[in-house]
C-alpha positions, 0 to 999 in steps of 0.5 A: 906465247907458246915456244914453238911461235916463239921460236918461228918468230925469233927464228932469225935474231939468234934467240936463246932458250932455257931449256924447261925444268919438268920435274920443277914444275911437277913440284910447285904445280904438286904444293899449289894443287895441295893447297887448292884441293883443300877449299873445296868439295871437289877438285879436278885437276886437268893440267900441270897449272890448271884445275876446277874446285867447287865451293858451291856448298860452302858458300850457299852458292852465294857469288860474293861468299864465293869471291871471298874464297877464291880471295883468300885461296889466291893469298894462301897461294901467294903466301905459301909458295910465292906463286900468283895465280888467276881464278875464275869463278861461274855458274859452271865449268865452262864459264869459270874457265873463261873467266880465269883468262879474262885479268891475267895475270894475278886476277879474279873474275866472277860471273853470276848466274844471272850474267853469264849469258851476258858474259859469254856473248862478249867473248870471242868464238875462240875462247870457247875451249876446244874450238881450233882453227877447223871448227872455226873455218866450218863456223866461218863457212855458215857466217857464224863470226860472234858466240851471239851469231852461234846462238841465234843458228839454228841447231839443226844446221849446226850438226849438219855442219859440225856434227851433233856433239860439237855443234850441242857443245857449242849450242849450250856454251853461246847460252852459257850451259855446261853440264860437265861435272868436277870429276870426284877425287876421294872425300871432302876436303873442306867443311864450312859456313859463313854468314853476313853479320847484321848492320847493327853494331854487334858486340863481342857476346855476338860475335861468340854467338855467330862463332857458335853457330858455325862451329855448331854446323860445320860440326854437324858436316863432319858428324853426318860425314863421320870426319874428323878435322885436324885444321881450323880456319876462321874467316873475317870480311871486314867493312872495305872487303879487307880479308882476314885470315888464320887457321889452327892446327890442332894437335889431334883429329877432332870431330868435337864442338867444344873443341871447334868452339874453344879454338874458334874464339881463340883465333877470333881473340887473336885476330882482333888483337894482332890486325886491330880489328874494329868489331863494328867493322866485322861484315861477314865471318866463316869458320872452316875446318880441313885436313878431313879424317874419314873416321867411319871405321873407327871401332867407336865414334865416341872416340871423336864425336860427342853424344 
């Protein structure tokens, strides 16, 4: 509840407030921020607690691979700076949004592409951002009551009523569509791939197998990139969804496979030991690297890339 309501309710019980600590805030939203922006390609931060990264890539737009991620972002979050947090995963920015809201607090909701039409005509017309209490008076006045009704106007009438930029906005969002774009801010900020394993029980030669295969593509990211990684992270899903974790810093930048590949099964080595990982219980795994270089004008690349 917002403090200003608050206030109006409690304006009689002799309430008191603590006063708010700005620069407090800036810090931890700073700390999350920097943790955020490293799980994906691009990130927009549009609040001091809000903001939109996209995974697309890394998860081949795959919606189980993308709710493993928002998984293990939500616990480094926790782990490193005690803050839970609510992530919503879409198809796009507005339904990614909405979705963020719907298992608070500490939740995740993930809306597929083919659910979100689905999903948002269960919603109510005020969880669509930007409708305020006027736009909602004018959709009121044209019997609108559900998202289903702003679907089934015609569009004509609507800009008639609400303009032509709101009444499109609103036209597209009752059908799940948004075409706004994550605003860029600078490079990449994470390079992966991850891959389900087979359903045969696979055997540690297969698991360094796979391992070699995502370091070898996450390799060629960062050469076609011309990036250089100075964090290593390998990703295990487990057979009950269990996910496990841990990443490497490096001691220098490397754009190297032998280095990717040489730490990677150091990781998976002391993931198995220390969390009693079962092999035959190893579903999907991911190697991701961070911490990007842009290394492009380096006077020579054979300083970071092999031939």
């Amino acid at each position: 509840m917002p403090i200003r309501a608050a206030k109006s309710k409690l304006k009689d019980v002799g309430a008191v407030f603590l006063p708010t600590d700005i620069p407090y805030y800036q810090e931890i939203s700073k700390n999350a921020m920097k943790i955020i922006q490293n799980y994906g390609d691009l990130f927009e931060q549009v609040s001091v607690d809000e903001c939109y990264v996209d995974f697309t890539k890394i998860t081949n737009s795959d919606f189980d691979d993308a709710k493993i991620f928002a998984t293990s972002l939500q616990k480094n979050i926790k782990e490193q700076i005690n803050l839970t947090c609510s992530i919503g995963v879409g198809p796009n920015k507005l339904i990614s949004k909405i979705a963020s809201g719907v298992n608070k607090p500490n939740g995740i909701t993930v809306v597929g592409q083919n659910d979100a039409k689905n999903f948002i005509s269960n919603c109510k017309i005020e969880d669509i951002p930007g409708v305020g209490p006027k736009t909602g008076l004018k959709l009121n006045s044209l019997g609108i009551k559900s998202i289903s009704d702003i679907s089934k106007k015609n569009i004509f009438e609507l800009r008639d009523a609400l303009g032509y930029k709101t009444a499109t906005f609103l036209a597209n969002a009752s059908n799940a569509i948004d075409y706004s774009q994550i605003k860029i801010r600078g490079t990449s900020k994470q390079i992966g791939k991850i891959v389900t394993l087979k359903k045969d029980k696979p055997e540690f030669e297969q698991i360094k197998m796979i391992a070699g295969t995502l370091c070898a593509s996450v390799f060629e990211n960062l050469k076609n990139k011309r990036q250089a990684c100075r964090v290593l992270t390998v990703i295990l899903i487990l057979e009950n969804l269990q996910h496990v974790s841990i990443s490497k810093s490096l001691k220098l930048y490397s754009a190297s496979l032998e280095e990717l590949n040489k730490n990677s099964l150091l990781i998976i080595n002391e993931m198995i030991s220390n969390n009693s990982i079962s092999l035959d219980n190893i579903r999907r795994m991911g190697v991701v690297v961070s911490d990007l270089k842009d290394i492009s004008g380096q006077d020579s690349l054979l300083n970071y890339f092999e031939n």
